[in-house]
PyMOL Python script that loads the backbone (N, CA, C, O; Angstrom):
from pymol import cmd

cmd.read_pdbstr("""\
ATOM      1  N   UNK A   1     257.116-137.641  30.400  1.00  0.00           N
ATOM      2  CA  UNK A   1     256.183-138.035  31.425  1.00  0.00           C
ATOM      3  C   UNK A   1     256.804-137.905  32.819  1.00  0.00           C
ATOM      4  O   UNK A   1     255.971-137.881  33.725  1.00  0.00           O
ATOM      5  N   UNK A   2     258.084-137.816  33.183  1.00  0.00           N
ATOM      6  CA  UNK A   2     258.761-137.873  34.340  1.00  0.00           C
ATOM      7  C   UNK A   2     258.635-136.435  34.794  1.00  0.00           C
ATOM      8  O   UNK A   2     258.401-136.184  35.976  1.00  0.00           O
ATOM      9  N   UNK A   3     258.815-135.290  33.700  1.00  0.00           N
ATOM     10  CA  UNK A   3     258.357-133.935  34.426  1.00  0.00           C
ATOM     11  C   UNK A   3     256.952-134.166  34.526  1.00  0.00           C
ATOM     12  O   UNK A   3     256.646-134.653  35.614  1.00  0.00           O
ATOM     13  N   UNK A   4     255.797-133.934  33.579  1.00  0.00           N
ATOM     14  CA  UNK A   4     254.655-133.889  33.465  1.00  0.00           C
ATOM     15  C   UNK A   4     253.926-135.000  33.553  1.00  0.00           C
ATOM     16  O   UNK A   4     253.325-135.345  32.535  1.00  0.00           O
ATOM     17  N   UNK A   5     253.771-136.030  35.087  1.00  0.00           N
ATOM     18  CA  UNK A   5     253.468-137.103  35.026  1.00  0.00           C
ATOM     19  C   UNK A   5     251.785-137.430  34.587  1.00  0.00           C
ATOM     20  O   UNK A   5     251.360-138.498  34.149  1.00  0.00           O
ATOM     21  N   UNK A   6     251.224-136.534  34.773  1.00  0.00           N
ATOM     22  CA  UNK A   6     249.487-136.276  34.260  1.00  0.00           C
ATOM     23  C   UNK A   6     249.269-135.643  33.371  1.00  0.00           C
ATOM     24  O   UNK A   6     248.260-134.964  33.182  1.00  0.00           O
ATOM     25  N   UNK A   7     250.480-135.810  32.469  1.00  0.00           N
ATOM     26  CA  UNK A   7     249.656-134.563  31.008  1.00  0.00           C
ATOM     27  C   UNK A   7     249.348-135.622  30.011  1.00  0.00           C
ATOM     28  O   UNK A   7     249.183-135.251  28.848  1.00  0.00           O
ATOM     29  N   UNK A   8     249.208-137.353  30.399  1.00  0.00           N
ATOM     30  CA  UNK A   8     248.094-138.013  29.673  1.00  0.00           C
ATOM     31  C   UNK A   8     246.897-137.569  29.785  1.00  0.00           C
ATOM     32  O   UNK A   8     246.180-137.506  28.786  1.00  0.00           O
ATOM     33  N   UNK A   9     246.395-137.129  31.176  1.00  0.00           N
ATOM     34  CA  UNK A   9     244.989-136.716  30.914  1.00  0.00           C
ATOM     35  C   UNK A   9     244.706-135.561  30.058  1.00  0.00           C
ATOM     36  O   UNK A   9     243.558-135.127  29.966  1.00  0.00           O
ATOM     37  N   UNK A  10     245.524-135.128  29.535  1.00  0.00           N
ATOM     38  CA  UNK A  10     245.171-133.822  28.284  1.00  0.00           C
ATOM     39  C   UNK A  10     245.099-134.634  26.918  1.00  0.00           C
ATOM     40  O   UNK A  10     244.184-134.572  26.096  1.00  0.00           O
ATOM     41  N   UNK A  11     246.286-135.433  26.842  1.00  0.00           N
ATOM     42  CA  UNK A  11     246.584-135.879  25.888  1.00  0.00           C
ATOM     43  C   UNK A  11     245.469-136.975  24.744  1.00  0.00           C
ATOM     44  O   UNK A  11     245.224-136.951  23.538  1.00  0.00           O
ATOM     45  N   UNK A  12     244.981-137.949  26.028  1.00  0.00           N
ATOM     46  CA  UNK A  12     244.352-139.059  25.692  1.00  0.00           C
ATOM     47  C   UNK A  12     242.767-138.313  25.480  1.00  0.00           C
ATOM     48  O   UNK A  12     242.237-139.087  24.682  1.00  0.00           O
ATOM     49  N   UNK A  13     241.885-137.361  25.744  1.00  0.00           N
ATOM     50  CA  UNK A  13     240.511-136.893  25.805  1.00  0.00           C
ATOM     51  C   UNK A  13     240.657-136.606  24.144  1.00  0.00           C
ATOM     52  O   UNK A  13     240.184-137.145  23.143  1.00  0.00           O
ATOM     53  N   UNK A  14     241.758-135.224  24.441  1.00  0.00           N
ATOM     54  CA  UNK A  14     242.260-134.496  22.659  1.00  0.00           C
ATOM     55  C   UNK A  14     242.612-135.268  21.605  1.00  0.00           C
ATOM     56  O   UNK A  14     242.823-134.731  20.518  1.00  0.00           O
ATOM     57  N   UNK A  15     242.757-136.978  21.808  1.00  0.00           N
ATOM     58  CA  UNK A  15     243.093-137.495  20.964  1.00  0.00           C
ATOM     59  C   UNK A  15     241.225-138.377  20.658  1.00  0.00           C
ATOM     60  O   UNK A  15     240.758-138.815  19.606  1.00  0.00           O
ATOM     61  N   UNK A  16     240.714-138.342  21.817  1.00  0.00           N
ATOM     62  CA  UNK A  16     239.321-139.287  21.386  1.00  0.00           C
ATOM     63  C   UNK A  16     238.630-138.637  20.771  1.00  0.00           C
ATOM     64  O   UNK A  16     238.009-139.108  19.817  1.00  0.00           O
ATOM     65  N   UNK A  17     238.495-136.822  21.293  1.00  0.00           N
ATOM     66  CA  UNK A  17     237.539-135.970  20.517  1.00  0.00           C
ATOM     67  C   UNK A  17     237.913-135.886  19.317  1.00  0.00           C
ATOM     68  O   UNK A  17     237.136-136.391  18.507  1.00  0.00           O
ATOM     69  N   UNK A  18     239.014-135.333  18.839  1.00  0.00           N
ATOM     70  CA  UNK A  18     239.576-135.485  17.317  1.00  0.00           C
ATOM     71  C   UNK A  18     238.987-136.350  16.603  1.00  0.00           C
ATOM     72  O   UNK A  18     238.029-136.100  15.871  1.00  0.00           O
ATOM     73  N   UNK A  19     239.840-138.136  16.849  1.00  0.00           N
ATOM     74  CA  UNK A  19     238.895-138.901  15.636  1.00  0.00           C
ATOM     75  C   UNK A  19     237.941-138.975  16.039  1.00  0.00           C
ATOM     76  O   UNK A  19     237.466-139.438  15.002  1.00  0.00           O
ATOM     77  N   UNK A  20     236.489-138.910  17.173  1.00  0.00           N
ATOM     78  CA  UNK A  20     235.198-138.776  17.127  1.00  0.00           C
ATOM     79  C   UNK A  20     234.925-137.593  15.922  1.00  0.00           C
ATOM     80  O   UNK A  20     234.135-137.797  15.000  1.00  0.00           O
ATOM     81  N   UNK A  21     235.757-136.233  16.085  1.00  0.00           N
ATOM     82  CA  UNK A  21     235.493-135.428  14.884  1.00  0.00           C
ATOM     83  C   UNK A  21     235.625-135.809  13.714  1.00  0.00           C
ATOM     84  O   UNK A  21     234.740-135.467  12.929  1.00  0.00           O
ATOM     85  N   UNK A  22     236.727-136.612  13.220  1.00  0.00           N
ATOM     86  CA  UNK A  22     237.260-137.055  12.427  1.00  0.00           C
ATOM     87  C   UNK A  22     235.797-138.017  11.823  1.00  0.00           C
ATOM     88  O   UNK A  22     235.064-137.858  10.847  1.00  0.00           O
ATOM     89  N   UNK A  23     235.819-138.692  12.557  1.00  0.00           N
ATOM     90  CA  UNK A  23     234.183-139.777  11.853  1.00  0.00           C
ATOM     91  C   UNK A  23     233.454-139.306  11.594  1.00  0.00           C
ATOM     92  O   UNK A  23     232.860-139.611  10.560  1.00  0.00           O
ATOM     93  N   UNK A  24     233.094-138.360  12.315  1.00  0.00           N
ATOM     94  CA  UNK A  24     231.880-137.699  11.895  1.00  0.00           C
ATOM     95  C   UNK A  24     231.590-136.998  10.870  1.00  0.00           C
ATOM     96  O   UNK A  24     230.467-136.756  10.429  1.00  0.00           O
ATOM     97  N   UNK A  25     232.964-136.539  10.335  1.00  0.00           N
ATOM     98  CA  UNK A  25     233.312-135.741   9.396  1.00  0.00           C
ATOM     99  C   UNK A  25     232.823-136.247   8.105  1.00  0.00           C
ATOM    100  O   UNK A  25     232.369-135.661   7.122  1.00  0.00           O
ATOM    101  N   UNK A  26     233.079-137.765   8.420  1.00  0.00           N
ATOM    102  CA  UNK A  26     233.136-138.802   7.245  1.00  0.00           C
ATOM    103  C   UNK A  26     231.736-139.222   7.021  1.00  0.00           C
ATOM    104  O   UNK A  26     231.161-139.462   5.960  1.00  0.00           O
ATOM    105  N   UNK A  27     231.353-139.257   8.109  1.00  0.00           N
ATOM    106  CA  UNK A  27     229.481-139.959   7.783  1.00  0.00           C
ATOM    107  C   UNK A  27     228.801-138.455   7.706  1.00  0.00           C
ATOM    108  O   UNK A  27     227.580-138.424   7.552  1.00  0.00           O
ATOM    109  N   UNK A  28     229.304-137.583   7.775  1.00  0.00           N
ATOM    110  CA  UNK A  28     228.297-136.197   7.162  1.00  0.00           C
ATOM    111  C   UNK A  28     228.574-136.449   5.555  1.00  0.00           C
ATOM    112  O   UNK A  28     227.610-136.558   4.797  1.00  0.00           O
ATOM    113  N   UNK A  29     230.057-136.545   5.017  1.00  0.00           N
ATOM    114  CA  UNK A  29     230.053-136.449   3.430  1.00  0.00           C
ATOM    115  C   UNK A  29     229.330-137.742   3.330  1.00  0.00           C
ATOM    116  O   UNK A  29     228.394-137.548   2.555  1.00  0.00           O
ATOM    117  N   UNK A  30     229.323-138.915   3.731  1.00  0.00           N
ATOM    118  CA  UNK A  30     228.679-139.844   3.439  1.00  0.00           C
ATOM    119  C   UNK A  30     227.303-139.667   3.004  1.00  0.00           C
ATOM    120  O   UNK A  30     226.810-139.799   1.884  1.00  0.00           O
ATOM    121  N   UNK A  31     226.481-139.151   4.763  1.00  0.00           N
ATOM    122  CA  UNK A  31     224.800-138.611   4.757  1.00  0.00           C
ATOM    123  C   UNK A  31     224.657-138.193   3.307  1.00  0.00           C
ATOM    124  O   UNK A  31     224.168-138.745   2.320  1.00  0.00           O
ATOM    125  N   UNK A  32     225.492-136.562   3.602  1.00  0.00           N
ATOM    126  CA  UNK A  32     224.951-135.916   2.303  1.00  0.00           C
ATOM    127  C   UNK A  32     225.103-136.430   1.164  1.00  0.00           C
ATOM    128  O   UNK A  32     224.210-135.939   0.473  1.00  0.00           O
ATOM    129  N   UNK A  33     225.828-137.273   0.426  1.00  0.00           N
ATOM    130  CA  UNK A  33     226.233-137.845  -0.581  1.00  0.00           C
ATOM    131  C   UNK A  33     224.852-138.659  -0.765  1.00  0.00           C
ATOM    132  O   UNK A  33     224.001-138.226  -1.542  1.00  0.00           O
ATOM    133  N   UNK A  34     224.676-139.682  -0.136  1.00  0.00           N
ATOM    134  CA  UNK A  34     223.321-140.212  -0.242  1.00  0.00           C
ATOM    135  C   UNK A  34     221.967-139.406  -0.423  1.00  0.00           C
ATOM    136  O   UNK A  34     221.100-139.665  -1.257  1.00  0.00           O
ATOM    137  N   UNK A  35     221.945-138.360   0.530  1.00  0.00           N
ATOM    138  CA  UNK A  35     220.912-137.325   0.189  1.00  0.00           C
ATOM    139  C   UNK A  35     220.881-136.668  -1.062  1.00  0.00           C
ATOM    140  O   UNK A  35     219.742-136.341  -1.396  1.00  0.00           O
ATOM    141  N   UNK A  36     221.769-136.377  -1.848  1.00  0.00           N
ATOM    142  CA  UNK A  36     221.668-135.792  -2.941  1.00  0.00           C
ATOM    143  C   UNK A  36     221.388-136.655  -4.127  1.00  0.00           C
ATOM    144  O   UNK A  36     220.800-136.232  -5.122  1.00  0.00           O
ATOM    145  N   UNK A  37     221.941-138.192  -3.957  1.00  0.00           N
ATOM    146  CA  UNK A  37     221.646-139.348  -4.913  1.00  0.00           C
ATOM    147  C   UNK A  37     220.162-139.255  -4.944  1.00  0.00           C
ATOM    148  O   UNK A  37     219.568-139.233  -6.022  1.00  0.00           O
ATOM    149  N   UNK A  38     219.459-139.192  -3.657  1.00  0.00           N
ATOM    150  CA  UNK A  38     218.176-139.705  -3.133  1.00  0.00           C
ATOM    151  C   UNK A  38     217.247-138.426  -4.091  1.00  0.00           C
ATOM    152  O   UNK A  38     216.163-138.714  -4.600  1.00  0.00           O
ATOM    153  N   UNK A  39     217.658-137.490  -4.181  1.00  0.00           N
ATOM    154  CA  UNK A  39     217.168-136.037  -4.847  1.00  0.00           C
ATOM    155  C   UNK A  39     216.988-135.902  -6.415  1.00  0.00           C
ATOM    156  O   UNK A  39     216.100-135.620  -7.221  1.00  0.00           O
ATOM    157  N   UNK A  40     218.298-136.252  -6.398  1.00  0.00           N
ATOM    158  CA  UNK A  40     218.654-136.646  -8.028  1.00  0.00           C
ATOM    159  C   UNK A  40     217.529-137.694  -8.967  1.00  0.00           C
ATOM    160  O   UNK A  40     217.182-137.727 -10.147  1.00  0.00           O
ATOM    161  N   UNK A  41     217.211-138.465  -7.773  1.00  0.00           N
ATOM    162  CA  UNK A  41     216.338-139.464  -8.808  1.00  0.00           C
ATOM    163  C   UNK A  41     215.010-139.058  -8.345  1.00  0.00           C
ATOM    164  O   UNK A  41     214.181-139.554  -9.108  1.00  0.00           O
ATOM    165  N   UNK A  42     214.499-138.426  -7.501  1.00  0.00           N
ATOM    166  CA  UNK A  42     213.101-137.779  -7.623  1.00  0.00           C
ATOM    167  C   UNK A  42     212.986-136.683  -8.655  1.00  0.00           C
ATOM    168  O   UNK A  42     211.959-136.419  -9.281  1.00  0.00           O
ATOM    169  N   UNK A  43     213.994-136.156  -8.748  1.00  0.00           N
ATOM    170  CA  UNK A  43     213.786-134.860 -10.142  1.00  0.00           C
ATOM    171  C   UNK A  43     213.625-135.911 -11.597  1.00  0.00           C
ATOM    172  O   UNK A  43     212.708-135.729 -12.398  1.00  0.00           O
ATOM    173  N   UNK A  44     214.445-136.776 -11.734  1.00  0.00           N
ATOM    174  CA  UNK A  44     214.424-137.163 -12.936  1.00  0.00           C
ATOM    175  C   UNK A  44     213.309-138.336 -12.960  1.00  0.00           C
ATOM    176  O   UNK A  44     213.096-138.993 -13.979  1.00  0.00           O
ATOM    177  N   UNK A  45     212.651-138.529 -11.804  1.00  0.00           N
ATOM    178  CA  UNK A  45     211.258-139.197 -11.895  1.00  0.00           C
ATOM    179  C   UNK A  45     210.049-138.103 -12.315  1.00  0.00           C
ATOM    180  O   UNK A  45     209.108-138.418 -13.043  1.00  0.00           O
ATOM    181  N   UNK A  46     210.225-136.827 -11.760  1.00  0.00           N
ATOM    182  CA  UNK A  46     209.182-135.868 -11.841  1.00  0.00           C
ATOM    183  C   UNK A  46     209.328-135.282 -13.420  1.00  0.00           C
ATOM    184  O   UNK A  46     208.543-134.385 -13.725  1.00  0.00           O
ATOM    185  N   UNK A  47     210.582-135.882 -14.747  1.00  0.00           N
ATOM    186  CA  UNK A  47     210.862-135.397 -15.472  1.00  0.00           C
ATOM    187  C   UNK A  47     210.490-136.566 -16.320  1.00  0.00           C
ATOM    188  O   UNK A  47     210.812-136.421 -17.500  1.00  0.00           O
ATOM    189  N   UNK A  48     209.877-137.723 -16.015  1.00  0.00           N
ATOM    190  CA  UNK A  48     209.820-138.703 -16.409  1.00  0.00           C
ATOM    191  C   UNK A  48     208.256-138.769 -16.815  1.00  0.00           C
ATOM    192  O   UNK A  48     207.965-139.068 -17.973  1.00  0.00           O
ATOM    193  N   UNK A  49     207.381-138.527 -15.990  1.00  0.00           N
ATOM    194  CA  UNK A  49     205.916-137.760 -15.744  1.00  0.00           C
ATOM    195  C   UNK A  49     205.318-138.086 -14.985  1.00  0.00           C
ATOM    196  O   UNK A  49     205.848-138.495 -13.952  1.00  0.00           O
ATOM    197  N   UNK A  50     204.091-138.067 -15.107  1.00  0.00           N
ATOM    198  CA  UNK A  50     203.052-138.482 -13.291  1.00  0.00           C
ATOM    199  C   UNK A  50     203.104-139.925 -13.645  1.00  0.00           C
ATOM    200  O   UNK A  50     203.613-140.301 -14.700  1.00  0.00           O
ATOM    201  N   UNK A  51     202.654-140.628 -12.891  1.00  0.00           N
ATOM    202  CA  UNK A  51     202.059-142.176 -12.343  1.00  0.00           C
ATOM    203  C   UNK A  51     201.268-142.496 -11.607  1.00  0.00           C
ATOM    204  O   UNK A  51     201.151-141.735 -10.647  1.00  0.00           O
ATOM    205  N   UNK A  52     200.533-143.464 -11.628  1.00  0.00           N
ATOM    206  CA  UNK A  52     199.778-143.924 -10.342  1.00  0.00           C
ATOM    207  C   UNK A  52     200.480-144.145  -9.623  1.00  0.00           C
ATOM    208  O   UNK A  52     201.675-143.851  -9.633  1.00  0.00           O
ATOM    209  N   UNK A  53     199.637-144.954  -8.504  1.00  0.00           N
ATOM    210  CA  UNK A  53     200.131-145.527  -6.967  1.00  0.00           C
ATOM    211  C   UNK A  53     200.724-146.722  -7.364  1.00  0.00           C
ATOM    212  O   UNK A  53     201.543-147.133  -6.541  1.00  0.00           O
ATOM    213  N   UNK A  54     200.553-147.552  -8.550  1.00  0.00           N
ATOM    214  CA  UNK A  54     200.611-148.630  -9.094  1.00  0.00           C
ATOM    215  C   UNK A  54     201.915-148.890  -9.880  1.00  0.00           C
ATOM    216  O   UNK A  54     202.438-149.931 -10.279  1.00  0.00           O
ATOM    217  N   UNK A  55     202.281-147.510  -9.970  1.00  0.00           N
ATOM    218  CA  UNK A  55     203.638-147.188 -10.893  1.00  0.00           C
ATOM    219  C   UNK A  55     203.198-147.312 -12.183  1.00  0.00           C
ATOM    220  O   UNK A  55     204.162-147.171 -12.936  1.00  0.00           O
ATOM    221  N   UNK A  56     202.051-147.535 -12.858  1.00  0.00           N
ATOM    222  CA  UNK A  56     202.110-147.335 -14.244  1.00  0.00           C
ATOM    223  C   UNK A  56     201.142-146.150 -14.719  1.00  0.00           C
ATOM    224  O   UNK A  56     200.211-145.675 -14.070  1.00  0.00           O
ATOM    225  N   UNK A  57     201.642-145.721 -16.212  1.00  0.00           N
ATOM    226  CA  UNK A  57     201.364-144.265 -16.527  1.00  0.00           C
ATOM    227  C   UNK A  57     199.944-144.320 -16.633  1.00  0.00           C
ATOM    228  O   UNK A  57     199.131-145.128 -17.081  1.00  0.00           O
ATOM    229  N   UNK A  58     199.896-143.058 -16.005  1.00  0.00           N
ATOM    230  CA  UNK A  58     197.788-142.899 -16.842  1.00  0.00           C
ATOM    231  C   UNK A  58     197.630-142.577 -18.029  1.00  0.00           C
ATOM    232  O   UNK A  58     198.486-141.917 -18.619  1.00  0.00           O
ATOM    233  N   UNK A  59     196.420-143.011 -18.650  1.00  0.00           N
ATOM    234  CA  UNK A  59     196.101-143.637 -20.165  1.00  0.00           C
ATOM    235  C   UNK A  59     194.493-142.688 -20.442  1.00  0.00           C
ATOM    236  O   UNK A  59     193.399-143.079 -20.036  1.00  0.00           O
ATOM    237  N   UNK A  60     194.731-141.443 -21.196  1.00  0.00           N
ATOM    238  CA  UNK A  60     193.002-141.145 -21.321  1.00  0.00           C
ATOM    239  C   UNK A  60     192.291-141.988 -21.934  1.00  0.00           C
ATOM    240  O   UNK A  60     192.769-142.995 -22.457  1.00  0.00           O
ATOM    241  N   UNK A  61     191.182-141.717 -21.947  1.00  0.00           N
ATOM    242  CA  UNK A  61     190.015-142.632 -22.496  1.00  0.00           C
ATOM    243  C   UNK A  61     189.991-142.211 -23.725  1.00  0.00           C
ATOM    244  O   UNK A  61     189.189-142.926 -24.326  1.00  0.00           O
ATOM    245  N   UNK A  62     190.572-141.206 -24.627  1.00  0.00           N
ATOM    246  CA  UNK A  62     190.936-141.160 -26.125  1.00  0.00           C
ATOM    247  C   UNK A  62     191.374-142.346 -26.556  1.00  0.00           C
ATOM    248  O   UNK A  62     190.846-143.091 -27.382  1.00  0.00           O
ATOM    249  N   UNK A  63     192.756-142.536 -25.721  1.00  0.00           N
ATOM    250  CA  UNK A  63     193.770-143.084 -25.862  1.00  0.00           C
ATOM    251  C   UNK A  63     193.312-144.832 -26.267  1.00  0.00           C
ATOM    252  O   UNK A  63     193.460-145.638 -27.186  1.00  0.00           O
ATOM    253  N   UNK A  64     192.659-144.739 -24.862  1.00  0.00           N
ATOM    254  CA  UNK A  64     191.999-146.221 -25.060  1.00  0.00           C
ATOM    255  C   UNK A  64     191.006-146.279 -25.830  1.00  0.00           C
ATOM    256  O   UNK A  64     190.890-147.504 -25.870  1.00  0.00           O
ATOM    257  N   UNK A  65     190.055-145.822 -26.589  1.00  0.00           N
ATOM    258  CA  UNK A  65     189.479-145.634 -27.610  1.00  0.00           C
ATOM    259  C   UNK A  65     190.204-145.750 -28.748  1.00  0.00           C
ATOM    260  O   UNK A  65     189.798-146.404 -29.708  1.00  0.00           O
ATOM    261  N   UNK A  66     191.122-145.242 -28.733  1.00  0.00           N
ATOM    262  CA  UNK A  66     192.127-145.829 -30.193  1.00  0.00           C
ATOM    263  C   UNK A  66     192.672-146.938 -30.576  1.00  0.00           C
ATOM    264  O   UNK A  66     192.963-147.406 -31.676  1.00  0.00           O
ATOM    265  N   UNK A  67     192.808-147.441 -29.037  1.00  0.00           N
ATOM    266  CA  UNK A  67     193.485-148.553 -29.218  1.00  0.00           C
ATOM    267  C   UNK A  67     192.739-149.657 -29.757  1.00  0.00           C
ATOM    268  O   UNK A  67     193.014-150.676 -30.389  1.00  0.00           O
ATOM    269  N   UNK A  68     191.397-148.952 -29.159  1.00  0.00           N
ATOM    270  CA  UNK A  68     189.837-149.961 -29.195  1.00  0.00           C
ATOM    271  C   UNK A  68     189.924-150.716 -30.196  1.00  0.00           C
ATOM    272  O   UNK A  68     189.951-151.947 -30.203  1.00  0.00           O
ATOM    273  N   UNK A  69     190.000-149.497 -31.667  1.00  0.00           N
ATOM    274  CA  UNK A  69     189.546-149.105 -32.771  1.00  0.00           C
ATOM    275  C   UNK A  69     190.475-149.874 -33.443  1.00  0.00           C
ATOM    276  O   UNK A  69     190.034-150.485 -34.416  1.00  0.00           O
ATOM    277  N   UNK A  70     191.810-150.023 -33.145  1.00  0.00           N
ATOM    278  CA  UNK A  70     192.807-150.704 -33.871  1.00  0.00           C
ATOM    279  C   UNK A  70     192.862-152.102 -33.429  1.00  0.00           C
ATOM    280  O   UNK A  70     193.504-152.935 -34.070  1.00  0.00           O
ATOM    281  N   UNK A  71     192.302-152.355 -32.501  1.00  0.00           N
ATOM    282  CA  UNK A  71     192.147-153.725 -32.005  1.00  0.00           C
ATOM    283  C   UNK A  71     190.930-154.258 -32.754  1.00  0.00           C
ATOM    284  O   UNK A  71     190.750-155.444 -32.475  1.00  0.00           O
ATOM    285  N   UNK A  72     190.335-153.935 -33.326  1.00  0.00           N
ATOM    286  CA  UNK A  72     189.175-154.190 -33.916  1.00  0.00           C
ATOM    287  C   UNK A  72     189.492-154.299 -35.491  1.00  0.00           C
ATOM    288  O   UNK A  72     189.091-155.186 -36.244  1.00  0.00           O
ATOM    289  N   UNK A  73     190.145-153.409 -35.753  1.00  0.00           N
ATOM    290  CA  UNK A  73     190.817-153.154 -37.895  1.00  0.00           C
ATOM    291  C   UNK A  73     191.471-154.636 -37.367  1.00  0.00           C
ATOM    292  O   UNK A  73     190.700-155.590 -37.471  1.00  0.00           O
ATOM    293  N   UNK A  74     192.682-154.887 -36.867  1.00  0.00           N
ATOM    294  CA  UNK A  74     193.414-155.881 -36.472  1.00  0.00           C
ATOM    295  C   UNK A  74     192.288-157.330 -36.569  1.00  0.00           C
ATOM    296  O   UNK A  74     192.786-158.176 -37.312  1.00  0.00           O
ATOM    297  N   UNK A  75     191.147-157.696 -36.085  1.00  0.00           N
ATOM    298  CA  UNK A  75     190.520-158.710 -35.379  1.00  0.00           C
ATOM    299  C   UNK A  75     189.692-158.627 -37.314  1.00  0.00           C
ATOM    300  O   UNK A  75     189.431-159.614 -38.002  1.00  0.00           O
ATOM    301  N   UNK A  76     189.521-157.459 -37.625  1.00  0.00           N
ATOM    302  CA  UNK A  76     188.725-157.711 -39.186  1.00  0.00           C
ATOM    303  C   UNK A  76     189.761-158.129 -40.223  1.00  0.00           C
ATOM    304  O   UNK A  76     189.306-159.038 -40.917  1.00  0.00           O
ATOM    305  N   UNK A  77     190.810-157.830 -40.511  1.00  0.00           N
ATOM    306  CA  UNK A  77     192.108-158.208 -41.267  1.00  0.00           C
ATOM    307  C   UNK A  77     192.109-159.322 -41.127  1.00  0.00           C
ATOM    308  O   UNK A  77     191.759-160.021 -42.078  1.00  0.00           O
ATOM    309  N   UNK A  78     192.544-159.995 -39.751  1.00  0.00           N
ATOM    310  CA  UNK A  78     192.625-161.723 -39.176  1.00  0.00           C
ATOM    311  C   UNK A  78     191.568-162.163 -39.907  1.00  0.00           C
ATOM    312  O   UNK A  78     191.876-163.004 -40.751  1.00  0.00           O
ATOM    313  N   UNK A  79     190.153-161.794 -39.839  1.00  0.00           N
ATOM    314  CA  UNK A  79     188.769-162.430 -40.219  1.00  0.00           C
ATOM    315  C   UNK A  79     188.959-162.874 -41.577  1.00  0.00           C
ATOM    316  O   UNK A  79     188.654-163.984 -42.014  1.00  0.00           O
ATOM    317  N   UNK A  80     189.625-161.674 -42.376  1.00  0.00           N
ATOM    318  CA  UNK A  80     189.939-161.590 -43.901  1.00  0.00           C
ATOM    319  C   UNK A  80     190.409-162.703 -44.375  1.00  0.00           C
ATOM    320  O   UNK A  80     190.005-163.410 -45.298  1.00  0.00           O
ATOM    321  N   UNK A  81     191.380-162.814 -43.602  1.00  0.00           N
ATOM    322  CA  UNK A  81     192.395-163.111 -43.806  1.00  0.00           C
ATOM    323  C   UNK A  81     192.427-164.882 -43.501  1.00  0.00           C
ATOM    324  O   UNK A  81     193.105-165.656 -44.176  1.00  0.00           O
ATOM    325  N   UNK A  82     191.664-165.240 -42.500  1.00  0.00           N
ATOM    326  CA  UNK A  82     191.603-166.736 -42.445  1.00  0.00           C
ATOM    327  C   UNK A  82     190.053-167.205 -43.310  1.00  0.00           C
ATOM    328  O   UNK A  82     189.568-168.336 -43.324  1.00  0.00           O
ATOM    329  N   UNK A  83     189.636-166.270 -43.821  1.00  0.00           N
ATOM    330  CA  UNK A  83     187.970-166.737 -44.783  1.00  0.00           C
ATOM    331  C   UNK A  83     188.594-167.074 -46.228  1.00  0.00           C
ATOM    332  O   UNK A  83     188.008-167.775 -47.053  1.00  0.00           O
ATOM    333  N   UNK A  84     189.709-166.557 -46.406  1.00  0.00           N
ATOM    334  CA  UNK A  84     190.980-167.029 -47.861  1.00  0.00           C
ATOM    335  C   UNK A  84     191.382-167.751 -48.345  1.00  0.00           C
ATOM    336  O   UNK A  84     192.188-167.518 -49.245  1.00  0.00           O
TER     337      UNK A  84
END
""", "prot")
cmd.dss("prot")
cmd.show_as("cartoon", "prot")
cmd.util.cbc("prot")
cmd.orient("prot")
């Protein structure tokens, strides 16, 4: 410093930009790391199948017709079954 009494001002900028680079470096792998988690679970939702707005699966009207039908064998068995 006694020859070069101002070559802090080189010194001290090159040292702030660095670790500013340096952080940044770190919250980009960070960002992206999260972004790809965030990706990952929309594919394996879209692999999972559709849904409502409600989050639960849609049900055709077969479907519920069957169930109808077995809810009903079920309710005649019980009938049977407590007239015994």
């Amino acid at each position: 410093m006694e020859v070069y009494p101002h070559a802090w001002l080189f010194f001290v900028p090159f040292i702030l930009v660095s670790a500013f680079v340096m952080l940044n470096l770190f919250v980009a792998v960070i960002v992206d790391t999260m972004a790809n988690l965030g990706a990952d679970g929309e594919e394996t939702d879209k692999q999972a199948g559709p849904e409502t707005k409600d989050g639960e699966l849609p049900v055709s009207k077969d479907e519920i017709e069957r169930l109808h039908r077995e809810l009903a064998e079920i309710k005649a068995m019980l009938r049977e079954q407590s007239t015994r």
